[in-house]
Phi, psi and omega in degrees: 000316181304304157247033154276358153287334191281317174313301176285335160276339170254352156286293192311332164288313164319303202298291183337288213311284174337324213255313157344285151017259143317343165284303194283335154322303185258000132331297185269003191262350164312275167328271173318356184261304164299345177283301175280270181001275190312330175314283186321311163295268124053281200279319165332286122351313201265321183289323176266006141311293190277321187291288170326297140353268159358286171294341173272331158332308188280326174302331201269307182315302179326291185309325184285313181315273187324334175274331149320301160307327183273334182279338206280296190300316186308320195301303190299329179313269146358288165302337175296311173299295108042277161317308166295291188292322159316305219285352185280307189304347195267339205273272155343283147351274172320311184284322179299333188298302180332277174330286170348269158315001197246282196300311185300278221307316187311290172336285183300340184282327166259026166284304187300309180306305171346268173328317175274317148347284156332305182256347144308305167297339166300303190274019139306301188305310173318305180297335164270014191242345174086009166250176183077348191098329196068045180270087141310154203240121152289146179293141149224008157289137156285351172303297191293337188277305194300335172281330162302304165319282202310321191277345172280328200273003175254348164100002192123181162315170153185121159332166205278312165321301215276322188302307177294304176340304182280345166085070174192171157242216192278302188283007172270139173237142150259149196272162135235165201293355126330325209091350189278169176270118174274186169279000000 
């Protein structure tokens, strides 16, 4: 009997011991449950901060977007227009351009034809009075071409008046941007 009491006092000690045991176990399993919960709640907290952060960002990016876009259609709207108005002027250009180089070819074609008339009709002459060979001497200077110009396109004498008028004198020549001699 003594020792099935001695058993039975040390299983009933064993049990005891285990239940201590198992207390301070889900104490602390307690604790650390509640430690991390608040963690969690914490990280929780902090994230939907940041998602709520996030979303006013995108919302505010959104609003600059659309607004990027609406200056992105002005912009093009403008280049098009822009664009557009170039494409008149260059249009224009060209036809002025065009008129221009057109009255100068004209202009040079009869300065030339002019000129060859002339200097045809020179070596007839030449050839009917019998000197020289029947050699005409041609301008071959540009001095002699610009000088051939000037007394045909001039008509002849002309006074000191009619000379101010044209805003010149004998020996100033104008050039157009050929090199020829204008009127």
């Amino acid at each position: 009997m003594e020792c099935a009491g001695r058993g039975l006092a040390f299983y009933s000690y064993q049990a005891t011991q285990e239940i201590v045991y198992q207390g301070h176990l889900a104490k602390s399993l307690t604790i650390k449950y509640s430690n991390m919960s608040s963690q969690l709640d914490k990280v929780i907290n902090d994230a939907n901060a940041e998602i709520a952060s996030l979303r006013e960002k995108l919302g505010a990016t959104e609003g600059e977007q659309q607004n990027l876009v609406n200056k992105n259609h002005e912009l093009v709207t403008a280049f098009r227009e822009k664009s557009k108005t170039h494409q008149q002027l260059q249009k224009a250009y060209q036809t002025l351009k065009a008129q221009v180089m057109a009255s100068q070819v004209q202009t040079a074609a009869s300065d030339d034809a002019e000129h060859t008339l002339r200097t045809a009709g020179a070596e007839r002459f030449v050839d009917r009075l019998g000197t020289g060979g029947g050699i005409a001497r041609y301008p071959t200077g540009r001095r002699e071409v610009e000088r051939i110009h000037s007394r045909q396109k001039s008509g002849g004498s002309i006074n000191s008046a009619d000379r101010q008028r044209s805003g010149g004198s004998w020996n100033e020549k104008r050039y157009d941007n050929r090199g020829f001699a204008t009127r």
